[in-house]
ZAMARGU-4260 file (C-alpha; in steps of 0.2 Angstrom, whole numbers, plus 5000, padded with zeros to 4 digits):
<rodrens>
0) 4988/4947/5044 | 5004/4939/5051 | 5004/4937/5068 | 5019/4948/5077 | 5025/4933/5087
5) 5030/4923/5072 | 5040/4940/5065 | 5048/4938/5080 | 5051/4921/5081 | 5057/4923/5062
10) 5071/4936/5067 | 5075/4925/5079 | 5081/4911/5066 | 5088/4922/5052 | 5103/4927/5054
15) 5104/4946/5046 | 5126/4944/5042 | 5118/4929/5030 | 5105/4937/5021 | 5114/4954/5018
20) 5128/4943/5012 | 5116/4939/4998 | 5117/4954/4991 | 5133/4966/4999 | 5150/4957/4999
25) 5153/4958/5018 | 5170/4958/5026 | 5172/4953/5045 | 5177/4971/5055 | 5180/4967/5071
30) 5161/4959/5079 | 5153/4967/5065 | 5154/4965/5046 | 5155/4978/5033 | 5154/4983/5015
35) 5148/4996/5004 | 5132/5002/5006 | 5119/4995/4992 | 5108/5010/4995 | 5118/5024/4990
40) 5134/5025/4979 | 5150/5024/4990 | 5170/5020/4985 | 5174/5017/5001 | 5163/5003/5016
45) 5151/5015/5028 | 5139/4999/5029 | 5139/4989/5045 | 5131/4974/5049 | 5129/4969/5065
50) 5128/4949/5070 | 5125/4954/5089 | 5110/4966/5088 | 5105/4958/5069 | 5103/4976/5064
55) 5111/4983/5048 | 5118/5002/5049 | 5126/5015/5035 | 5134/5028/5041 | 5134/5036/5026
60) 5115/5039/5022 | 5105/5033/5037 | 5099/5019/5032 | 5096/5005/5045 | 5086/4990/5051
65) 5081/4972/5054 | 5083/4957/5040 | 5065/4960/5034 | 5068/4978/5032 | 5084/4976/5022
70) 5073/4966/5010 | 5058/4978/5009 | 5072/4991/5005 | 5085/4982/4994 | 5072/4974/4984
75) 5055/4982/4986 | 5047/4970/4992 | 5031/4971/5003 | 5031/4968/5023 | 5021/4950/5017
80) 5031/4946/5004 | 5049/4950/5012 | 5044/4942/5029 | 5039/4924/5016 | 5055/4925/5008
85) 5065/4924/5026 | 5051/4911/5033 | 5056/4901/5016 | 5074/4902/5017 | 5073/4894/5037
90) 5059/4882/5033 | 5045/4890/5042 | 5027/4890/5034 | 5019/4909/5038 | 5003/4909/5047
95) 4988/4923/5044 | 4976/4928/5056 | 4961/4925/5045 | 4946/4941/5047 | 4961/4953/5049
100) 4965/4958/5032 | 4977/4942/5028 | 4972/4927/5019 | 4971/4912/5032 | 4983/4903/5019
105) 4999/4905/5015 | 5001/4915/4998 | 5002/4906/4984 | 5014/4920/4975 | 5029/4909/4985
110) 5022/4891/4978 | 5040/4885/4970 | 5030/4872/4958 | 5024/4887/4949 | 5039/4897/4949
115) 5049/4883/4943 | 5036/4878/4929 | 5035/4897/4924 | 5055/4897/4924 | 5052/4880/4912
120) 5040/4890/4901 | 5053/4904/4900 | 5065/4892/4895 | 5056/4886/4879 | 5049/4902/4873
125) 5071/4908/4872 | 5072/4892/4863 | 5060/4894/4849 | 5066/4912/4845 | 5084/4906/4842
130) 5073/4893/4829 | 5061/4907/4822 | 5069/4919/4809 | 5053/4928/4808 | 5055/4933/4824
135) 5075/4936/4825 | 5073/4948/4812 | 5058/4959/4820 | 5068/4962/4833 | 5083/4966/4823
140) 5072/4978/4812 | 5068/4986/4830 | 5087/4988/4834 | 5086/4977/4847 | 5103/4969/4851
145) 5105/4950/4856 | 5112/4956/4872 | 5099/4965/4878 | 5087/4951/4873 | 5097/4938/4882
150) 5097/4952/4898 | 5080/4952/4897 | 5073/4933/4894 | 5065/4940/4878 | 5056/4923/4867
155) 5045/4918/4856 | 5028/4909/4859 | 5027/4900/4842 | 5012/4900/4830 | 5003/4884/4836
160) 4987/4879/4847 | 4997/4869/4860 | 5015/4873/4858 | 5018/4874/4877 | 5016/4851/4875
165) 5034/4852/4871 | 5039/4861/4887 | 5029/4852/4901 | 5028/4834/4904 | 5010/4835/4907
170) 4998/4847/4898 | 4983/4846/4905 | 4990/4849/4922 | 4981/4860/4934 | 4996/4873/4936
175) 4997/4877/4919 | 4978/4884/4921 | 4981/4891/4938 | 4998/4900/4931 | 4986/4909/4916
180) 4999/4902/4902 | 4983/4890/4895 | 4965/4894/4892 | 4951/4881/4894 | 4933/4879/4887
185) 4919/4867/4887 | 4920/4863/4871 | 4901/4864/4870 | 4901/4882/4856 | 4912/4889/4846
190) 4931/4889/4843 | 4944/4897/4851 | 4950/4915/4839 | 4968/4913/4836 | 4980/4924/4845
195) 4966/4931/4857 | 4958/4937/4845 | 4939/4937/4838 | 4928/4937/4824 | 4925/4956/4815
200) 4911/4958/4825 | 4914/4947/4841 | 4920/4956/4858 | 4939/4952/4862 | 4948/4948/4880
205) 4964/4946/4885 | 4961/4928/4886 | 4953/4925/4870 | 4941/4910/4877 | 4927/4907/4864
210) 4908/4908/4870 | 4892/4908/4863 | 4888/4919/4847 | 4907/4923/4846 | 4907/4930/4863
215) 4926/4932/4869 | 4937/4934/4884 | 4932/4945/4898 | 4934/4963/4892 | 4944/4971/4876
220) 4941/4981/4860 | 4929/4974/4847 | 4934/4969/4829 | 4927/4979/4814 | 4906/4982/4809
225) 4897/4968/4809 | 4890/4954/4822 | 4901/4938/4824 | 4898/4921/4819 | 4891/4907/4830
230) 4909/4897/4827 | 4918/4916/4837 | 4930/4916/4822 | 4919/4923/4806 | 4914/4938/4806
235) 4898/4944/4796 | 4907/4950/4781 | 4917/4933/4781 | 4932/4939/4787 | 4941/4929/4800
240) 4947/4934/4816 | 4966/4934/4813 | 4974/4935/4793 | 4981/4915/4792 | 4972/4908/4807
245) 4961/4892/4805 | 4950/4885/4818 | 4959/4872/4827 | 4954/4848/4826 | 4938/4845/4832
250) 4948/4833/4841 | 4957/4848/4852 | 4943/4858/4854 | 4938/4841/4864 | 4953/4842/4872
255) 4946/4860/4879 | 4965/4869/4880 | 4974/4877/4872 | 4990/4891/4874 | 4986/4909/4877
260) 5000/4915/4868 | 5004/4913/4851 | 5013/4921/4838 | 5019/4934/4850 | 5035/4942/4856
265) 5038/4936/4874 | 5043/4946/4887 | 5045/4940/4906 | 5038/4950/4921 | 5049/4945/4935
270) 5047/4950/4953 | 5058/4960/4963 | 5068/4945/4967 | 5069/4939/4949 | 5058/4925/4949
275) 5046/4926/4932 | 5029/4928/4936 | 5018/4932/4922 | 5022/4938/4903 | 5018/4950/4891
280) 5017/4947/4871 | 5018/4958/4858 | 5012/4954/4841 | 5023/4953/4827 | 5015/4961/4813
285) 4997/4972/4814 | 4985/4964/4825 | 4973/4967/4840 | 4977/4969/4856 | 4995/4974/4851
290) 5001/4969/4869 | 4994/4954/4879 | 4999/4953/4897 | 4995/4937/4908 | 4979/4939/4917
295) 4979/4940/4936 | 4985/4924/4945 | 4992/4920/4962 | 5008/4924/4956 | 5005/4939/4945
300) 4995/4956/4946 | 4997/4968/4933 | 4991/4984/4946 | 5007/4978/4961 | 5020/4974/4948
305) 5033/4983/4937 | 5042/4977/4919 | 5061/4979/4921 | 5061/4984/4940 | 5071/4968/4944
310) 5086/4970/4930 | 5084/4991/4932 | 5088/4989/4951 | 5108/4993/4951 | 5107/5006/4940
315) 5092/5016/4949 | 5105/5013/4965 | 5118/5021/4957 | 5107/5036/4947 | 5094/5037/4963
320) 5081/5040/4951 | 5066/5027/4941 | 5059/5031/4924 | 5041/5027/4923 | 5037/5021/4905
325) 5022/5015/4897 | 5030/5000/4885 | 5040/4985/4885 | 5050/4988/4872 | 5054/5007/4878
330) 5061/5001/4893 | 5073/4988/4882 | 5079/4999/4870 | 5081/5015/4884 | 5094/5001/4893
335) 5102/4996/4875 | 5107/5014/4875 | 5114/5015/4893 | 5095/5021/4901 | 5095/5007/4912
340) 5085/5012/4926 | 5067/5012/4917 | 5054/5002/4921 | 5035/5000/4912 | 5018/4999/4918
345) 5007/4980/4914 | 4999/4989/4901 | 4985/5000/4914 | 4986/5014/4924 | 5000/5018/4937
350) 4993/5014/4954 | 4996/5022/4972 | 5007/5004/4973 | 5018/5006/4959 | 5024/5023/4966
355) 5024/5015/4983 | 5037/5000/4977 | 5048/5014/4967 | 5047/5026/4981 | 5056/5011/4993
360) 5072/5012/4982 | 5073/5029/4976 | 5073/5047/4980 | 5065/5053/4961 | 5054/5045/4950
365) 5053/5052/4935 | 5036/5049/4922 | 5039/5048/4905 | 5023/5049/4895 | 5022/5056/4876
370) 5016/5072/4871 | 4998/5068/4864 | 4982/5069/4872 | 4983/5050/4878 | 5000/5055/4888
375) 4995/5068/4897 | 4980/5060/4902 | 4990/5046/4908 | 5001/5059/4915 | 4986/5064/4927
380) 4980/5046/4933 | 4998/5046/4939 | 4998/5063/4945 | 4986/5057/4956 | 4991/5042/4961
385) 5007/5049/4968 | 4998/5062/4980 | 4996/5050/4993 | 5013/5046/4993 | 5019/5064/4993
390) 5035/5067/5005 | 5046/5082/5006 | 5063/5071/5003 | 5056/5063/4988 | 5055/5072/4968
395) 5040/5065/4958 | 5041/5072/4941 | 5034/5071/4924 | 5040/5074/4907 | 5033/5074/4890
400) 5041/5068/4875 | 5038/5076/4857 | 5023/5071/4849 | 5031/5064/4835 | 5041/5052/4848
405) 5041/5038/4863 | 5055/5033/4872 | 5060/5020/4860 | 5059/5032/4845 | 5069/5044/4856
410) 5084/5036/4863 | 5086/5027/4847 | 5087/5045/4838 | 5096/5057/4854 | 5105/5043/4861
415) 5107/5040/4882 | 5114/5059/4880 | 5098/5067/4872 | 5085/5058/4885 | 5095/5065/4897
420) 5092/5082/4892 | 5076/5077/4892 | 5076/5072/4910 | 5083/5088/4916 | 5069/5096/4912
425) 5056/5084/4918 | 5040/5097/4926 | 5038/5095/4944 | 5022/5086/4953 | 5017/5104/4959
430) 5020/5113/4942 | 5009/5101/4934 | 4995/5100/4946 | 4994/5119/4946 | 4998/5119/4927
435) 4982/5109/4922 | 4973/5115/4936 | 4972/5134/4929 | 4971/5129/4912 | 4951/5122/4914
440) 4945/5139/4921 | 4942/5156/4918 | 4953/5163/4935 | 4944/5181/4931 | 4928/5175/4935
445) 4923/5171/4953 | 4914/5157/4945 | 4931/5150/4935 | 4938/5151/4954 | 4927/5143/4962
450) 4928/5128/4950 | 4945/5127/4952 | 4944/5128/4971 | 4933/5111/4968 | 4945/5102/4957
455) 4960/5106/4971 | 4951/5102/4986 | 4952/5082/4983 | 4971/5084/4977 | 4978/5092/4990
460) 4965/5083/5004 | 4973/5068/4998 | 4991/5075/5001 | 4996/5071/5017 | 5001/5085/5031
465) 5020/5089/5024 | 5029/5104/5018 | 5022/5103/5001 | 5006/5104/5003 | 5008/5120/5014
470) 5017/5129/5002 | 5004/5120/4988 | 4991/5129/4999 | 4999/5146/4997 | 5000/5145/4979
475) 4981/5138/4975 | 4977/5153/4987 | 4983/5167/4977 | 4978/5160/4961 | 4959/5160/4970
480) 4963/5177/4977 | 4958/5171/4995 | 4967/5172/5011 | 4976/5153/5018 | 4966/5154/5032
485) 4950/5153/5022 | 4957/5139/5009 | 4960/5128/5027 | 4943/5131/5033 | 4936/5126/5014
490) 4948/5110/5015 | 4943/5107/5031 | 4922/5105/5026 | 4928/5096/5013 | 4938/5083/5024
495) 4923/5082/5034 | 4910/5081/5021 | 4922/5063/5016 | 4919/5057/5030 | 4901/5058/5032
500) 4900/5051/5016 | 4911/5036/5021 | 4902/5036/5038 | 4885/5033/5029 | 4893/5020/5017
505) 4900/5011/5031 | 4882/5006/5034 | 4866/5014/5042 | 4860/5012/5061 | 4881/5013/5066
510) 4879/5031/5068 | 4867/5044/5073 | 4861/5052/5057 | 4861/5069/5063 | 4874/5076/5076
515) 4881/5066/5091 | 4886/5046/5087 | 4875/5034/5093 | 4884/5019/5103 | 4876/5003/5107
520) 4880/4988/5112 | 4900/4983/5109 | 4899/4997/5096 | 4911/5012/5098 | 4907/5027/5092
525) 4916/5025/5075 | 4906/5008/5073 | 4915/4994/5079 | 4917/4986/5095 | 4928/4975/5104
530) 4922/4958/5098 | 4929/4963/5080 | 4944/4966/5085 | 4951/4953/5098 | 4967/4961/5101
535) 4973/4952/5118 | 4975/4935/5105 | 4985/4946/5092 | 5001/4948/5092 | 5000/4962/5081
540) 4999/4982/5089 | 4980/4981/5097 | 4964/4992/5086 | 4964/5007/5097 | 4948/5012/5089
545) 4939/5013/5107 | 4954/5018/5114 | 4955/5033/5103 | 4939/5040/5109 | 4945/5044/5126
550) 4953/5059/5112 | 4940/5059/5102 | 4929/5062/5116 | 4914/5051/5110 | 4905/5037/5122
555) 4906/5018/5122 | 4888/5011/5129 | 4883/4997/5136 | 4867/4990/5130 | 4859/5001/5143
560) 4869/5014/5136 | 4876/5019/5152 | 4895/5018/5156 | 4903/5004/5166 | 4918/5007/5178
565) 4926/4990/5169 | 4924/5000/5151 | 4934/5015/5154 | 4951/5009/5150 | 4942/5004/5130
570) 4928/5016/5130 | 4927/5036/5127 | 4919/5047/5139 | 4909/5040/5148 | 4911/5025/5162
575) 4909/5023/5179 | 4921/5032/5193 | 4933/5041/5178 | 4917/5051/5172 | 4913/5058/5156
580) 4900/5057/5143 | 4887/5045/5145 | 4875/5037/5131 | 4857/5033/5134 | 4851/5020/5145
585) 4840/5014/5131 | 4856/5013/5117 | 4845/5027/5107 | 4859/5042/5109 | 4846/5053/5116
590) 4846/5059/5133 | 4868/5060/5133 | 4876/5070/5147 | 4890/5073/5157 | 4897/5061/5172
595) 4909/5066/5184 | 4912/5052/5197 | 4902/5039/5206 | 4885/5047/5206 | 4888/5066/5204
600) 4886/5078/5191 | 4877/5067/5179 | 4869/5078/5167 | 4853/5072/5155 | 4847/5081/5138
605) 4842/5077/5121 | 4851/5075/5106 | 4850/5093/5094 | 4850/5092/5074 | 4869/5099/5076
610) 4877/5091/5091 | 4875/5085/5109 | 4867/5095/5120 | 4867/5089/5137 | 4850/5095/5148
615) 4861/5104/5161 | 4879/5102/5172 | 4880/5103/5190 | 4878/5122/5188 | 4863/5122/5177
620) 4873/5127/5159 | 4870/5116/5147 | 4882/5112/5132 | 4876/5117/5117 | 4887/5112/5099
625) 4878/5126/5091 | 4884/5140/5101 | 4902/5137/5097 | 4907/5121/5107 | 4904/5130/5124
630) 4899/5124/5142 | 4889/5138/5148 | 4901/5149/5141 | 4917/5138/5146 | 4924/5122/5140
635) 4920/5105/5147 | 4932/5097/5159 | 4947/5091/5152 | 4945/5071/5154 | 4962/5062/5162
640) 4971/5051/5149 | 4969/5035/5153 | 4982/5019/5151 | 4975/5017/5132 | 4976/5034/5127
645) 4992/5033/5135 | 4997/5020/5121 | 4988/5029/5106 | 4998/5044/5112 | 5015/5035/5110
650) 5009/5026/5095 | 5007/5040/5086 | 5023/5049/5093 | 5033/5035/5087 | 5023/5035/5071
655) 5028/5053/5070 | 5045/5050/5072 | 5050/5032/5068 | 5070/5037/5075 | 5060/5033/5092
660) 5056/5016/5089 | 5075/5015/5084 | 5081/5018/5100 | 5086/5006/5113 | 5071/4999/5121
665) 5066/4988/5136 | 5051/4983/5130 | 5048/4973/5148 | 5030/4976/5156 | 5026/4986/5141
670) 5009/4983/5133 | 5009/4971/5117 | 5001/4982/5106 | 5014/4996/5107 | 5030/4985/5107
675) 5022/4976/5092 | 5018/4993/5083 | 5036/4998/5088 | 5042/4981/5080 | 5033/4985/5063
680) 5039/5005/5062 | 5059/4998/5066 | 5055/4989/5047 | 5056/5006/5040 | 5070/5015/5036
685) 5075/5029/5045 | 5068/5046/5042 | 5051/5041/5035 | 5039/5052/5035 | 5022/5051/5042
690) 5014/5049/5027 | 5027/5033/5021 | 5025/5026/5036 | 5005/5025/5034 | 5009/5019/5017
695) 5022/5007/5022 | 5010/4999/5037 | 4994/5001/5029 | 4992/4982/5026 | 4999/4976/5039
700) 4988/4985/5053 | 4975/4995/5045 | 4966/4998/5057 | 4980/5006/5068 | 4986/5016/5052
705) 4965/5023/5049 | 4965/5029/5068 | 4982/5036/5066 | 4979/5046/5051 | 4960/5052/5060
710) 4971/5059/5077 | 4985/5065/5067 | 4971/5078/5060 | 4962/5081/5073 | 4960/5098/5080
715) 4973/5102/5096 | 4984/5087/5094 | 4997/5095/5102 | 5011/5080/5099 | 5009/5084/5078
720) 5019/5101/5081 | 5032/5096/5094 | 5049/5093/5088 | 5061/5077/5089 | 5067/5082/5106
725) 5049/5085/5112 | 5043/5071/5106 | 5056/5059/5113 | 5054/5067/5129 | 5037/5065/5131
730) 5037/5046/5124 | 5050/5041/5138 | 5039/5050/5151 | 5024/5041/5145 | 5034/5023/5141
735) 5038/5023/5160 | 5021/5028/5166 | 5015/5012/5155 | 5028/5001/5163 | 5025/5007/5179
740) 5009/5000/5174 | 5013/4984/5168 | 5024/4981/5184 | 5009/4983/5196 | 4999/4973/5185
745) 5011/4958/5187 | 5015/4963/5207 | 4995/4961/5208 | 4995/4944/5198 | 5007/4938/5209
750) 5000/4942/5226 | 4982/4938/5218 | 4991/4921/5216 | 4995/4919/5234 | 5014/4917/5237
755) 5012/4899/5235 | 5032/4896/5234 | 5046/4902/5239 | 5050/4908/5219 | 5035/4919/5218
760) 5040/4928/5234 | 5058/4930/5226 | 5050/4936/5211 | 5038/4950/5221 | 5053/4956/5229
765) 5062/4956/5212 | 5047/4967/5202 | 5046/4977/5219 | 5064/4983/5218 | 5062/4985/5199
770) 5043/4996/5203 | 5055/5008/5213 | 5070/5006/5201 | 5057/5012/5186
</rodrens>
């Protein structure tokens, strides 16, 4: 995790007019700078930059924020990885917090010795297609233009063990390893199958890397019948593992390297900011695996990155819309013909990040999948990859190409024109959950309907609370013939079911296993106390998990059990002269009641199989889970919010609506953890829903994001339904109650201090005037 005082001190050094300027041809307007906006399409400048405030503004689509968010916007990067590329432009190294979801070193994704040798690598492989025929006219048989080769960096990895000597200086260095472009062995059994690939019988990997008995490579489809031979490359009917291939010297299996890819088609991955990181090969002729992608490195990871999202940027500006396709050489041929804003997968599955880094840029993204029973099952990982990430402003949409075609086939037969057509009438996210849904069941049978109601409830549970999963609701409800209502209720076990389920994984003797939490000590009632969490030494937005309970309305013990006046700022209810709900003295759960005051209306009771019963109030009337939720017939007392609530509250207003962390702000006296969160949701852009900004922030504080998320769905949070103008009421109300706060906090440091000089008593009388002022 990166502490928020080095984000700060890192805007600090930036200077926004310069890295904007990178990207938008600026002109000086007065004190600010202007051009057009790089986020929408624009003939005339509505995109303002201002040097002053180092904020960037367009007037024409909303969009707006800090140096870091320009990046995370104009190039999808990550919140890490845009906040490394400013640090690395001014000089400065980035610090983690280490046991805070961050590594405690600096990522090696940034090293510039591994860029620069993969740039070096890229270099050669160009080279030794201009001198490979063979090669030349594969592509040409595929239709594939010089151009669009030179666009895209497309090589050649020639046919040889250790072509990659004649592009470093030093082949057995340890970055050629580290970067996944060389594999190494012992030496000790077998040799290495030629081009990744393994004896007729032997297992194959991505990597190829020979083993005992033939054994290859880490995971991969296996070669034809028969076991493989002690030397990995004969199989048992005395075939070899690729037509042509040899095994390599003694003399270099001693040398234990050689290159990954050979006799291959090269295609470079390049990051958002166009620096190569990995590559994918394709192989000329008919071979096993017909794609090879690098493995995972420091630099490259197959499930965060996209092919073609670096040179497909402009063009999904201009069209607003990203084509998700499944190969290399469909996103090439697509931009040969004027599709230029498609991008691939790395050869799996799309994931919840790959939407997430398209959904930054654009407002639709489209899937294209063929029309066979592998494409639509691909179709479906993606469908529900993207329910996360579900907003009312965004269009995710799939379409399905005839069987007999893929993208390449396509676009080079219809033209830019046809695919078009196509795209039109791409199926929406909705229509295709419903559509598939319906066709696995029998909806005239109660029992069909009640299976389909078991295949929905995930899906739309894993939607989060917008209008489209309403009206989703709506629609799975008539199908089910059942009223909304009773479909919410069904959700609602089903939400709660998860987390039990995740409670118990979360590990045993955290929780009380039936009803009520158990607390002990420094553990809240979701399981994790203070210690874990040393916020005060953060400069990130503070863990509210304790602070959340005072919502919650579950107790924080001490090892007796019992409250303590000094907890009830970080504990639930329970604690000392607030009152509340007290654990146990002996930290078991049993024996909970109700507290009001300093020694008064302390009720005892055991613990019941479906809640917390409490043996008796002040009156006599117990509380009793099972009857409803009811207090001898009438609700328990409303417990005060409390300072810390008081910050969950505003933290989930502004994560509610991030325009309130966009206002001006005085963030003087306020507490850390809310000006930090505030500082993380202004790297959003404007109008984010609730949803993208979990999404957005759920690396950088997760534990915020988890309690966020938990309280937004909880039952009577009022601040959910309220509008803008509510909302922003009710945070300035509650930001000057917290500064009001932090004021007397400092006036009592101050006097606490004892007036030594004649600049403390300046300064009391200076926060006094300010205390009345606020």
């Amino acid at each position: 995790m990166i502490p928020q005082s080095f984000i700060q001190e890192l805007l600090s050094r930036v200077d926004i007019v310069d890295v904007v300027g990178r990207y938008v041809q600026l002109k000086k307007a007065g004190a600010n700078y202007s051009g057009l906006c790089p986020f929408h399409a624009e003939k005339s400048p509505s995109f303002t930059v201002a040097p002053t405030k180092q904020f960037y503004h367009c007037f024409g689509c909303g969009a707006n924020g800090t140096a870091i968010g320009f990046l995370i916007e104009h190039l999808g990067l990550s919140f890490p990885d845009a906040v490394a590329d400013l640090a690395q432009s001014v000089g400065l190294t980035v610090p983690h917090e280490p046991g805070r979801g961050g590594d405690t070193t600096p990522s090696a994704s940034r090293d510039p010795d591994l860029l620069e040798l993969m740039t070096r690598i890229t270099q050669f492989y160009k080279r030794r297609l201009k001198d490979t025929p063979r090669a030349i006219d594969y592509l040409k048989r595929r239709g594939l233009s010089g151009e669009t080769a030179a666009r895209y960096g497309i090589g050649y990895a020639p046919d040889a063990w250790r072509g990659l000597e004649a592009a470093v200086p030093d082949y057995d260095a340890p970055a050629l390893l580290t970067t996944g472009m060389v594999i190494e062995h012992d030496g000790a059994s077998g040799h290495a199958p030629a081009n990744g690939r393994g004896g007729s019988g032997g297992p194959v990997g991505t990597a190829g890397a020979p083993g005992a008995a033939g054994a290859t490579g880490t995971a991969g489809a296996t070669g034809g019948a028969g076991a493989a031979s002690a030397d990995g490359v004969t199989g048992a009917d005395g075939t070899i593992g690729q037509a042509d291939a040899a095994p390599p010297p003694a003399a270099m299996t001693r040398r234990r390297r050689f290159d990954r890819f050979r006799d291959r088609i090269m295609f470079p991955i390049r990051n958002p900011r166009g620096q190569i990181i990995g590559f994918g090969g394709r192989v000329l002729d008919k071979g096993e695996p017909k794609y090879m992608n690098s493995p995972e490195t420091p630099l490259f990871s197959k499930g965060h990155e996209l092919y073609g999202l670096y040179e497909a940027r402009d063009a999904m500006r201009q069209t607003d819309c990203a084509i998700v396709v499944e190969g290399y050489m469909d996103v090439v041929m697509l931009a040969q013909h004027g599709v230029r804003n498609a991008v691939a997968t790395l050869g799996t599955a799309t994931t919840a990040d790959h939407v997430r880094k398209l959904l930054r840029q654009v407002e639709r993204v489209v899937f294209a999948f063929d029309g066979d029973k592998a494409g639509r099952k691909a179709a479906w990982r993606a469908l529900e990859a993207c329910l996360p990430m579900v907003a009312d402003t965004k269009r995710l949409e799939f379409l399905f190409l005839p069987p007999e075609h893929d993208p390449d086939s396509y676009v080079r037969e219809h033209g830019a024109d046809g695919f078009g057509r196509l795209l039109d009438g791409a199926e929406s996210l909705s229509a295709l959950l419903l559509r598939e849904l319906t066709s696995r069941v029998d909806l005239e049978q109660a029992e069909g309907r009640a299976h389909f109601l078991a295949e929905a409830r995930p899906l739309l549970l894993a939607m989060p609370q917008a209008a489209l999963r309403m009206q989703l609701v709506h629609r799975v409800a008539e199908y089910a013939r059942i009223g909304t209502g009773e479909l919410n209720d069904y959700l609602r076990q089903g939400a709660a079911a998860a987390r039990d389920r995740a409670d118990q994984r979360a590990g045993a003797g955290r929780f009380a296993p039936a009803g009520g939490h158990r607390s002990s000590a420094g553990d809240s009632a979701y399981g994790r106390g203070r210690e874990g969490h040393p916020a005060e030494e953060s400069g990130h937005p503070a863990p509210l998990d304790d602070r959340w309970a005072h919502d919650e309305g579950w107790a924080h013990a001490d090892p007796g059990g019992q409250g303590d006046a000094a907890e009830r700022f970080t504990g639930g209810w329970g604690g000392g002269a607030q009152g509340g709900w007290l654990g146990s003295r002996d930290g078991s759960g049993q024996g909970g009641g109700w507290f009001k005051g300093r020694g008064d209306g302390r009720s005892g009771g055991g613990r019941g199989a479906d809640g917390w019963r409490g043996g008796g109030n002040r009156q006599g009337r117990p509380w009793d889970a099972a009857r409803g939720g009811r207090y001898g017939g009438a609700p328990p007392p409303r417990v005060p919010i409390q300072p810390p609530a008081l910050i969950s509250r505003v933290c989930l207003l502004a994560a509610l609506h991030p325009t309130l962390a966009l206002d001006p702000l005085d963030e003087g006296f306020l507490p850390e953890a809310l000006t930090g969160w505030l500082a993380l949701l202004r790297t959003l852009p404007a109008g984010a829903s609730f949803a993208v900004v979990c999404e957005s922030l759920r690396e950088q504080a997760p534990d915020m994001v988890r309690l966020l998320e938990r309280q937004a769905g909880a039952p009577r949070q009022i601040v959910v339904d309220m509008g803008l103008e509510d909302a922003r009421k009710e945070f300035d109300g509650a930001l000057r109650q917290l500064r009001q706060r932090g004021l007397r906090e400092a006036i009592d440091a101050l006097v606490g201090g004892g007036l030594a000089s004649a600049e403390d008593r300046q300064r009391l009388q200076e926060l006094q005037a300010l205390r009345i002022k606020t």
